[in-house]
N, C-alpha and C positions, 0 to 999 in steps of 0.2 A: 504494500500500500504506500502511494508518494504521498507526500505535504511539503512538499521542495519547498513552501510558501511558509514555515515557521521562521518567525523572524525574533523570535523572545521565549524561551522556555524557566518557568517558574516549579520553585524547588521547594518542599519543608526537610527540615534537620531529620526528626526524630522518628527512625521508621520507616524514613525513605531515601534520604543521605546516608545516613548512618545507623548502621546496623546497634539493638538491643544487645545483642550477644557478644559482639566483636570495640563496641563503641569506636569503631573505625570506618572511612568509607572505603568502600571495594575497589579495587584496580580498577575491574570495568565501570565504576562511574564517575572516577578519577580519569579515567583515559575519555569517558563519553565527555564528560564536561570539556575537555582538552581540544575534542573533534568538533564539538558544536563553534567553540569559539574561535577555533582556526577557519573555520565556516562565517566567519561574521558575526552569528549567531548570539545574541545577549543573554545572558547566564546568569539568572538573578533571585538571591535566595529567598524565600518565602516563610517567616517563622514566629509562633508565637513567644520565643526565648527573647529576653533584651538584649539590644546592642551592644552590651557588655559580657554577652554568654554565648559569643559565638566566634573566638579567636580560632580554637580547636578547628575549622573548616576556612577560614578564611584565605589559607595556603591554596587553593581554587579558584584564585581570583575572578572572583565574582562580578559585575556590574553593576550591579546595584542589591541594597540590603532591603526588604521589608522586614519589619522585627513588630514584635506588642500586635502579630495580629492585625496591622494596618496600621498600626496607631502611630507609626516613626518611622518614615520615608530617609533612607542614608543613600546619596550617590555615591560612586564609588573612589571620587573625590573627596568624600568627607560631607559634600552640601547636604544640608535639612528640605528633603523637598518635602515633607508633611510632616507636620505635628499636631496627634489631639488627644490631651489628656480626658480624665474619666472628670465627670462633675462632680464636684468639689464636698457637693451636698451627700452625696454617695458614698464618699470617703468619710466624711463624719458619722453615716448612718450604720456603715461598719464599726467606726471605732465605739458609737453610743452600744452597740447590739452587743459586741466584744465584753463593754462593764457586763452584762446581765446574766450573759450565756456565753458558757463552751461554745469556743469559734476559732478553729484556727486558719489562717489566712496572712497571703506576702503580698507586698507590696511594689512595683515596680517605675523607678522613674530613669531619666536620662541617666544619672550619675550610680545609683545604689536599687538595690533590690534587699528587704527587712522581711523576716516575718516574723508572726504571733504564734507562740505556741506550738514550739514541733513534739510529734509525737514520734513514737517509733518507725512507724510506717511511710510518717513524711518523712523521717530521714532517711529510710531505704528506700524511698524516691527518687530524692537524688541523688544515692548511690547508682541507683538502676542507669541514671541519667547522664551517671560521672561528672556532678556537680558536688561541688562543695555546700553546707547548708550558708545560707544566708546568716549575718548576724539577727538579733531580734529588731522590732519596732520599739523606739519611743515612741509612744502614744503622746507625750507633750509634746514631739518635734517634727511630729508628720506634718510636712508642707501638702496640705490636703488638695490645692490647685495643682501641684506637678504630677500626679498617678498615671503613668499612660496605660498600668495594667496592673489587678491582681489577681491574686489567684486564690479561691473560695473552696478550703479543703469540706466537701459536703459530698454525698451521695444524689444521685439524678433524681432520686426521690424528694427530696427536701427542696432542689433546687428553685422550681418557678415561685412557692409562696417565699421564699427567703429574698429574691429577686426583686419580687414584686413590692414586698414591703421595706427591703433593707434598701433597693439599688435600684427605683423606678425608672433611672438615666442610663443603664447601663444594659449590657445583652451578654449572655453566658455563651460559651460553645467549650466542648468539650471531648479530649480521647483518651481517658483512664475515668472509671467510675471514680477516682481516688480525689479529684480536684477539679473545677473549673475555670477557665479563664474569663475572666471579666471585663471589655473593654465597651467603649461608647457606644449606645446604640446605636444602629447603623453602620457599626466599623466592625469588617473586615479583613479578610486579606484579600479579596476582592476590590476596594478600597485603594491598597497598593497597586495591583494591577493597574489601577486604571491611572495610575502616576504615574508610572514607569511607561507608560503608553503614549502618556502623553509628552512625558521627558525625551526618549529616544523616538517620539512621531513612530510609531508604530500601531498598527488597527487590529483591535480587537482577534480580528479572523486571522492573525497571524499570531497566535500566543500558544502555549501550549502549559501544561501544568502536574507535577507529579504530588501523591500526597497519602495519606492513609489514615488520619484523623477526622475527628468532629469540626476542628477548627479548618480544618482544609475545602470542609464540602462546598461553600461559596466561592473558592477559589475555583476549585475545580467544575462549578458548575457556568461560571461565567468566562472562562478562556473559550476556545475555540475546540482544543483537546483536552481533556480531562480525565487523565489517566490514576486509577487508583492499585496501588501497592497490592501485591498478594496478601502482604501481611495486614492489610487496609482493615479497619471497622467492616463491619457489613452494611451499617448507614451508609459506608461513601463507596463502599462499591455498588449499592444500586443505584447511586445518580451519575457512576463515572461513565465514559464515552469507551474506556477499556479497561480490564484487568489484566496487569503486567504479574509477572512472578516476583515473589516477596524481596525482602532489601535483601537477602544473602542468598541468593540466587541469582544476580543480575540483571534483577526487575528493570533498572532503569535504561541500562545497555541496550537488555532484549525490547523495549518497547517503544523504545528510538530507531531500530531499527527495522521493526516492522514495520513504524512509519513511513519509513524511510527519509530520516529528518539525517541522520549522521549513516 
């Protein structure tokens, strides 16, 4: 199958860069990323992690960063081409909910990433994640207008009345029942697409997108290809346009080249 017409292929980190098992990315999507961009081809990562939690892959030189899930547009020059933090009132409605009830939850802005209350399981998260844990939150010294993202350790059960009453401003999306990400509503990584689209004048019908989370399905349902990982949820592999083989099997290789993109 050709698409000799992809002109931007969009990436997530976890699950589909980089392998669970290995926390390494494979040769074959080290050598794909290499082909597409000796191809012209813009190569631009797509991820709910902050701009501060993604040196480990940056050795890929990239084109451009989406991070926070839309919310922090980075050229690959350094520029800010979007910034939108979480509403402010959002962030207090967390820290007032925090005094009352069991809540644990981090924080993420340009500079730092805090969280509330790790438990054993959050930290073998980010073991799982090969992250280091966050320091804690001051609750006195949250700058409650810089949030571009946290993350709301709750079960999918709990989520929409906590949402609705704690975070009326805000939209959940999620790939571990173990936590959700929380950023503005209406944002995205869909959102970043459409910046990077418009930065490098590229259309729509030329993008393409790999991915295998809750956070990715808007990405992958607005490119033009929308390819979801073996290892994908089963939400995003029924709105993706294909299913490629998992991240440690060569998912991304094999499914660029069935396109025939690389």
């Amino acid at each position: 199958m050709q698409h000799t017409s992809v002109k931007a292929v969009f990436f997530d980190i976890d699950g589909t860069l980089l392998s669970f098992k290995t926390h390494q990315v494979s040769t074959s999507t080290a050598q794909a990323i290499a082909d597409l961009q000796a191809k012209g081809i813009k190569v631009i990562l797509s991820t709910g992690r902050s701009i501060n939690s993604i040196d480990h892959v940056k050795y890929l030189n990239f084109d451009g960063f989406i991070t926070f899930n839309g919310g922090y547009c980075v050229a690959k020059n350094g520029d800010i081409l979007f910034k939108q933090c979480i509403d402010a009132k959002d962030i207090e409605g967390i820290l007032n909910y925090a005094k009352q009830n069991a809540l644990s939850f981090s924080f993420m802005s340009e500079r730092e990433i805090t969280i509330h209350d790790v438990t054993p399981e959050i930290a073998g998260m980010y073991a799982h994640l090969n992250l280091p844990v966050p320091p804690p939150v001051d609750a006195e010294k949250v700058d409650t207008a810089s949030v571009l993202q946290t993350n709301i350790f709750m079960g999918p059960e709990e989520e929409a009345a906590f949402m609705a009453a704690v975070m009326p401003n805000s939209v959940a999306s999620r790939w571990t029942p173990l936590f959700a990400d929380v950023n503005p509503k209406g944002q995205s990584k869909k959102v970043g697409i459409d910046v990077f689209c418009e930065h490098f004048g590229i259309n729509l019908k030329e993008t393409m997108a790999f991915g295998d989370g809750g956070n990715d399905i808007e990405m992958l349902k607005h490119v033009q290809i929308g390819v979801a990982m073996g290892n994908a949820n089963p939400e995003v592999k029924a709105i993706a346009d294909y299913i490629t083989d998992d991240v440690d099997s060569d998912g991304i290789w094999n499914a660029l080249k069935y396109f025939g993109v690389i």
